[in-house]
Each structure stands twice: as C-alpha cells, then as structure tokens.
C-alpha positions, 0 to 999 in steps of 0.5 A: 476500526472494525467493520462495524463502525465503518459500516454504520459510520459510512451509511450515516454520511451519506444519509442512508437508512438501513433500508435505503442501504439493502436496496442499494446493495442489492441493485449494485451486487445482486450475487453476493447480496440477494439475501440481505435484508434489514435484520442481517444489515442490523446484525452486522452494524452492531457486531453480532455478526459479520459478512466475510471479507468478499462482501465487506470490499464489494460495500466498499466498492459500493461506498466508493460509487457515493462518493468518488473516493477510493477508500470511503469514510476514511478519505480525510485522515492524515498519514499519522492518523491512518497509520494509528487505524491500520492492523499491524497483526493484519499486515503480516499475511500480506508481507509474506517471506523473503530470503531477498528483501526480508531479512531475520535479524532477531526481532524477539526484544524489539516492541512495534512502539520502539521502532521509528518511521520517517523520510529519509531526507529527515534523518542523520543517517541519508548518507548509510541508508541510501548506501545500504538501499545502493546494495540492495538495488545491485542485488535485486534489480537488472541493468534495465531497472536500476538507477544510480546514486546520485539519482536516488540521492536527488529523488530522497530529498524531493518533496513529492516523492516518499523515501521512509526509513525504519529504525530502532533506537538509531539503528537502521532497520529498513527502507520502503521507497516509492515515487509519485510519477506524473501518469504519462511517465508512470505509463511509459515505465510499465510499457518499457518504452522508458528506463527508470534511470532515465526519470528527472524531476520534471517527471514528478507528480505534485500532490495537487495533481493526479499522479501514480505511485512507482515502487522503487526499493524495499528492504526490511531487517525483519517481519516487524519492521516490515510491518512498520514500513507497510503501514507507512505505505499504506497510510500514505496511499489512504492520506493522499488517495483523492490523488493517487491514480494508480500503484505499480512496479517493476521486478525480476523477483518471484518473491517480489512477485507474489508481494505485488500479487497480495497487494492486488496489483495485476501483472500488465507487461512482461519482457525478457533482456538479452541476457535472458531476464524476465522482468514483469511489470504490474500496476493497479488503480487506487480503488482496487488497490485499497478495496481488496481483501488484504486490505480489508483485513488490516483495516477492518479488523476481525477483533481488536488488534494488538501489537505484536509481542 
C-alpha cells in the first residue's frame, strides 16, 4: 500500500473532509504542519507529491487518537493479510548485518516466493529447530538470560505464544521466536527482578487479554530469509495490536542492540553480572513501535515494492 491510499482511506473512515483533515493536523502537530493547506493535502492523496516519512508517522499518530488503535486503517487485517502489505525491500534497512545472528548462506538462487513461514509446533522438523535455536541461544545469550530445552520445547507448542520457522523447500533456513507475557511479568523480565527461566505457562498472555511481546531468539541463514521472518513479525504485531501493550528484549549483543534501536524499541534497564556482562533491556509501546519511521517505510512504500531477485 502507499501513503497515498492510507491517507485518503483513513480520512474517509473516520468521515473527515480535507479540510476538516488540515485543521486537525494542525491543531495536533502545529511544527511539522503549519504549512499545510488543502491543495498540498490533495497532492499527497493523489500521488503527485509526498511528505517525508516524519510527518507521514506524525498523521499516523494523529489517526491513532481517532481511533485508539496503533496502527489505524490497518487494524483489521489478518497476519497473512498484513504479511501480503508489508515491503519485503523496506525491510532491509531495519534488519541491518550481523555476524551473530545473520549468517551469509548463499542467497543468490533463492526467490522470497520459495521460502516458507510457519509455527514451529506445525513443522516436522521441532525437534532440529528447536536444537539448532539451542545452539544459538549458548552462544548469544549469558547465564542470566538463557532458558533450558524443555523450556522452550513447552513454550513452541503453547497457543499464545509465536514460535516461526523459515524454510526453503524443506530445508531450515531460520527462526523468529517471540513470547506474549502477561504485563506484570513482561515487567518484572526488564527490571531484572525475574529470570526468563523462571516463566511458566501461567505467565502466558491470551490474546483476549492485554499482553506484551517478549522477543526471545533470532537466527536467519541470510538477508532474505530474515526478511521473511520479520515480515511475520511485524504481520503479527499489526494482526494482534488491539491487544499488544508493549515490545521488549533482553540482550548482551551490540549488534542486537542496534536491531532493537531500528525497531524503535528504547533501552529502559541495564546491568552488569558478576562476570562482568553488561545486559541492557529495551522495551516500546505498540503505538510507537508501529508509528515509526522503519515502519513506515516498509508499509507505506515510496514506489511500488517488488521482490527481491
């Protein structure tokens, strides 16, 4: 979709005219639309021209006021339908390099089309993925961080929670794993009075309650099927944003760092182990981590947005 379309689709859901849209931009971000009249507003809806990505989150922000969601006018999508929108292109500059959890498995003969997503409780392959996840999470994670096999073997199989795998023609090709907590939990994780080994199921979110997405593990044999994986992430938190309260993680990697900071998640905790380990927390609510200018990008695309070769 480009901005465009949301533009004139969200004004015409909440029964606004063009002018009615001007004065109330105004009123709600005077610095970034003091200039607007009906004339540029009209020129933005039919494509002649476009507002940089600043001002395309703040009209979001506006919409989000009208309506109480966090991603307006795109609040009643499934996450296939969602995953259909999001700019596989506009997804890279989020991603970002990793020597840790991106790997550079050759990529040059694999088409976005031929790889799949789905939950790892569906696939064959639990067992290997949840050994190769094992792997990763040593490596990555300290003491205070990590949690045990049969843990994550429990928590893949819950319904609430969102364990996706990536793979192309049968062959794993990466995992996205994420857990939705119960708030008072998802909160104690971040202020480090509770270790993530210490989660039961009882710690669980439904999604007919208010809960907050913990990310968990990451690991992507190359850019395009991290892509994949991030769309499925990013689907997900739109499908489900009515109750979503927050995003948040834990982690020791710069490199993961930077990823959390693209994502728009803010660094709220930080501690240091007795061995000397600096562990940082991060966390962001669902508005702002959907209205941001990452995301923006992947889902109001600048020009059409094709997939990668």
């Amino acid at each position: 979709m480009q901005f465009n379309e949301y533009l004139r689709g969200c004004r015409d859901k909440y029964g606004l005219t063009q002018e009615d849209l001007v004065n109330d931009l105004y009123i709600h971000d005077i610095e970034s639309f003091s200039a607007l009249d009906g004339t540029t507003l009209s020129k933005w809806e039919r494509n002649l021209i476009k507002p940089r990505t600043s001002k395309q989150v703040s009209i979001i922000k506006y919409f989000q006021k009208q309506s109480d969601v966090a991603l307006p006018c795109w609040d009643g999508y499934s996450v296939e339908e969602a995953e259909k929108r999001i700019c596989q292109v506009g997804m890279n500059n989020l991603i970002g390099k990793s020597k840790h959890y991106l790997y550079d498995f050759p990529s040059g003969f694999i088409k976005m089309d031929d790889l799949t997503i789905q939950s790892v409780r569906n696939s064959e392959q639990i067992d290997i993925i949840l050994e190769i996840n094992m792997d990763v999470h040593k490596n990555l994670n300290h003491e205070f961080t990590r949690v045990t096999m049969e843990q994550f073997k429990e928590w893949s199989l819950h319904p609430y929670n969102a364990f996706y795998t990536c793979d192309y023609k049968g062959t794993y090709m990466g995992h996205f794993f994420f857990i939705r907590l119960k708030s008072h939990v998802f909160e104690k994780i971040l202020n480090f009075e509770m270790r993530k080994d210490q989660i039961t199921v009882e710690d669980f979110a439904s999604f007919e309650e208010s809960g907050s997405e913990l990310l968990l593990s990451f690991f992507a044999a190359n850019n395009k099927s991290a892509t994949a994986l991030f769309i499925r992430f990013y689907a997900h938190l739109i499908a489900h944003q009515r109750n979503i309260k927050e995003v948040g993680g834990l982690t020791k990697i710069d490199e993961a760092k930077k990823a959390v900071k693209r994502m728009n998640l803010l660094e709220y905790k930080n501690m240091t182990t007795e061995d000397d380990v600096a562990i940082e927390s991060y966390r962001q609510d669902i508005n702002n981590t959907l209205a941001s200018e990452h995301v923006v990008k992947m889902i109001l695309s600048k020009q059409d947005c094709p997939d990668e070769e």
